[in-house]
N, C-alpha and C positions, 0 to 999 in steps of 0.2 A: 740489784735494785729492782725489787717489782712494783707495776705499772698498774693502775688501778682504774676505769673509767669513771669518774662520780662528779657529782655535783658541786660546785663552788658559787656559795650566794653573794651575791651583788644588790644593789637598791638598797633604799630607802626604808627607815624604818616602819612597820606593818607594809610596806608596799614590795616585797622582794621579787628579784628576775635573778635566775638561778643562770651559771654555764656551764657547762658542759667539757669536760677539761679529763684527757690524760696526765695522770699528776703520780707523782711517788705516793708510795701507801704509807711512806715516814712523815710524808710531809703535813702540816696544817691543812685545815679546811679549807681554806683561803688564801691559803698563801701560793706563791711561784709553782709554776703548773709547766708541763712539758709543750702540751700543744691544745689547743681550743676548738673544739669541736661542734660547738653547739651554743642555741639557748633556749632556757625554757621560761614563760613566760605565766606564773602559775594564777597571777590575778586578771586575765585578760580574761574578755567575753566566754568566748571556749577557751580554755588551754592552750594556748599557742607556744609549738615546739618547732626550733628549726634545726635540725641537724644533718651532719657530712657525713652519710651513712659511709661512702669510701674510707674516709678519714679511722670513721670504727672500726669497721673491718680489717683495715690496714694493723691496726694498732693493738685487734683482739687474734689477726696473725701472727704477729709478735710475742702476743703470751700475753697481754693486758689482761685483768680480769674487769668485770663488768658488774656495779653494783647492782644490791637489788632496786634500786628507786630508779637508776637510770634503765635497767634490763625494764623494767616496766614503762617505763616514756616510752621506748623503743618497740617495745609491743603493741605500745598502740598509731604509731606510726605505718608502722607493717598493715595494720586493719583496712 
């Protein structure tokens, strides 16, 4: 089974908050996710992202891969 980091939308319609979730790369978008790592929060003032960078790390030691939309929150965290 491999492990994917990526986004799972959450909210309301036009008003969406994304989470941040290790999740099977078989599985839905939305659907049952392994473990919750984060959220992003993409109509707030700035961007507001909260994430367990341990949690990642932990999970990209494992072998997870890391999407591109999430690799990019991430980098801007790091800034």
């Amino acid at each position: 089974m491999a492990v994917s980091i990526r986004l799972s939308r959450q909210g309301a319609k036009k008003n969406p908050t994304y989470l941040i979730v290790a999740a099977s790369d078989q599985g839905k978008r939305d659907g049952a996710y392994l473990e919750r790592l984060g959220q992003y929060f993409p109509k707030a003032a700035k961007d507001k992202i909260k994430v367990n960078l341990e949690a990642v790390k932990a999970w990209q030691a494992k072998g997870a891969r890391v999407t591109q939309t999430v690799g990019q929150l991430l980098k801007t965290i790091a800034e």
